[in-house]
N, C-alpha and C positions, 0 to 999 in steps of 0.2 A: 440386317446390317444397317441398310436406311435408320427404321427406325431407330435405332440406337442412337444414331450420328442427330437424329433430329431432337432425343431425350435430351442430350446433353447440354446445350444451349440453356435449356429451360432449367435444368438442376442449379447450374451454375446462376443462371441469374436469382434463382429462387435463396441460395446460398448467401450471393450478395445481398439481395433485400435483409436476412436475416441478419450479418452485418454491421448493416446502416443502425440496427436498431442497438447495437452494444456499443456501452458510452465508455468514460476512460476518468479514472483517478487516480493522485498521483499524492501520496504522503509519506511524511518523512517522521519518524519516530524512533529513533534511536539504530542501531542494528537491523541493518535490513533480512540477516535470517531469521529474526525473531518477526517482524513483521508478515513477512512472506509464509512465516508455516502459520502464522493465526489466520492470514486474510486466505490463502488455499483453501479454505476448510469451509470456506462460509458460500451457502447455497447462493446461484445466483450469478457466482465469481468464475468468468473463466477461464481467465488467466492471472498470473501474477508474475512480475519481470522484477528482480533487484536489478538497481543501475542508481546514477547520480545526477542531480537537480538542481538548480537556482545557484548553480556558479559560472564561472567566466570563461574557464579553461574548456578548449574542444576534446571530445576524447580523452579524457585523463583515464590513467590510470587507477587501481585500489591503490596503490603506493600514493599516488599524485595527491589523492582525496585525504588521507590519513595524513599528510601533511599540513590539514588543515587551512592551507595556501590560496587553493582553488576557488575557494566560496558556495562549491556543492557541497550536499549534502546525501548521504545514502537514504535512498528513495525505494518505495514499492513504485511499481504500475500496473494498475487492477484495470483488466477489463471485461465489464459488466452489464448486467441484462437488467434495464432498469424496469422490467416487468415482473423482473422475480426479487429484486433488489434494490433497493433507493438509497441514493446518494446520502439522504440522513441514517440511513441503518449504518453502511459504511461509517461516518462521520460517530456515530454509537459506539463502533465497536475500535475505531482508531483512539476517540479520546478514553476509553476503558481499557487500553489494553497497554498503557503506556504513562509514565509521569509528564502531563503537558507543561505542570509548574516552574520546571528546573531547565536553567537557559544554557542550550551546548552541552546537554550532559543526561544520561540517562546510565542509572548506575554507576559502574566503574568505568564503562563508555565516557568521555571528556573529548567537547571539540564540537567547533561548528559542525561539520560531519557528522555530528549525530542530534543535532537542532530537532525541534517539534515542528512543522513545516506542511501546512498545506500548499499545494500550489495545483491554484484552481486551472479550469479548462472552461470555460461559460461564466458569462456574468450570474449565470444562475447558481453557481457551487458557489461562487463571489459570497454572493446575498445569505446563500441558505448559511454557510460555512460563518460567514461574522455574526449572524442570530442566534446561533447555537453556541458561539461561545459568549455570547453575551449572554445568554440564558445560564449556562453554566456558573460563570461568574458573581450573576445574581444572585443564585439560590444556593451559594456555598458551599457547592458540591467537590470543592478541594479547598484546604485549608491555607492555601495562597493561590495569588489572581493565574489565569492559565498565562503561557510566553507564546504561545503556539503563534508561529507567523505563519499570517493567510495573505498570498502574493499569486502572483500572474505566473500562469506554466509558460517554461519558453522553450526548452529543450531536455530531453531525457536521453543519456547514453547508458546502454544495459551493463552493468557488471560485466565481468570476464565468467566464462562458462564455469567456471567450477563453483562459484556463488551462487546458483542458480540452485533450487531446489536443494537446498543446501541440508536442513533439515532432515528430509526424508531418506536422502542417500547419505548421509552421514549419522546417524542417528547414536553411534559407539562413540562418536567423537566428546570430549570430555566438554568442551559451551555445551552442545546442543543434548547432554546429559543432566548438566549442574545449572543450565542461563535456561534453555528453551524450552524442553520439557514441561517442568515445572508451570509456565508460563501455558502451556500446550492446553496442558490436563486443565487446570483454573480455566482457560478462555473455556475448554469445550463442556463445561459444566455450568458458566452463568450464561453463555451462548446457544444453547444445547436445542434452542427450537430454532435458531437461524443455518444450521449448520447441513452440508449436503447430506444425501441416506448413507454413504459407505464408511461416514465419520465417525 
């Protein structure tokens, strides 16, 4: 019994060390159930949270935000093991998985709420994040300049529960048949070496 009482101190702090070492990114790319079923999938990643970014309003609501009003935007929150995954793989698979050219609008999606949107966490994503699209840019890898805004994270509020894993437990649902899918199959085929074993 002792022992046991004396394991557990040590599991826990061993737990938290493990922790410290997982970092946080935070991107906005149109629909956040399409974001959240492509970035689940990628090894590395161990969480992913839909919720909303870089507006003004506390707590808003999905109504508040589709309003367009607030100045969030629908947001992932990836949190990640930069030993199995780096912030430029992420930053790979974000600007590939999405139109960063087109301002407020991704498909039939219209509205700041669905903006191209990094919002960094370290002056380090800062740095890497404006390279990489300056790199992009240059070497005319979309046929117009990217809009993607890379800005300071300030606060993230998660989606309402039923947004959450939205993908996987709805999968009959008519978007995530005809919008995600689609989008599913294509990421897990040019992605196919970054992606975890059960994928």
């Amino acid at each position: 019994m002792a022992a046991e009482q004396h394991n557990e101190p040590a599991q826990s702090a061993k737990d938290a060390t493990a922790a410290n070492k997982l970092a946080t990114a935070t991107f906005g790319e149109g629909c956040f159930w399409c974001s959240e079923a492509v970035f689940q999938r990628l090894k590395g990643v161990k969480s992913v949270v839909s919720g909303y970014s870089g507006g003004t309003v506390e707590n808003p609501s999905y109504e508040d935000v589709c309003t367009g009003r607030t100045g969030h935007a629908e947001v992932i929150q990836i949190t990640y093991d930069p030993a199995e995954i780096s912030f430029e793989d992420l930053l790979k698979v974000f600007w590939q998985t999405h139109d960063p050219t087109t301002l407020n609008q991704q498909g039939h999606d219209v509205g700041t709420q669905y903006r191209s949107a990094i919002f960094y966490h370290t002056d380090e994503q800062r740095k890497i994040a404006e390279q990489y699209k300056q790199q992009l840019d240059a070497s005319k890898v979309f046929a117009r300049p990217i809009v993607t805004e890379i800005t300071a994270f300030k606060q993230f509020f998660p989606a309402e529960k039923y947004h959450q894993n939205y993908f996987n437990d709805n999968p009959q649902q008519s978007y995530c048949q005809f919008v995600i899918r689609p989008k599913v199959e294509k990421f897990n085929k040019e992605f196919k070496a970054m992606l975890k074993d059960n994928q």
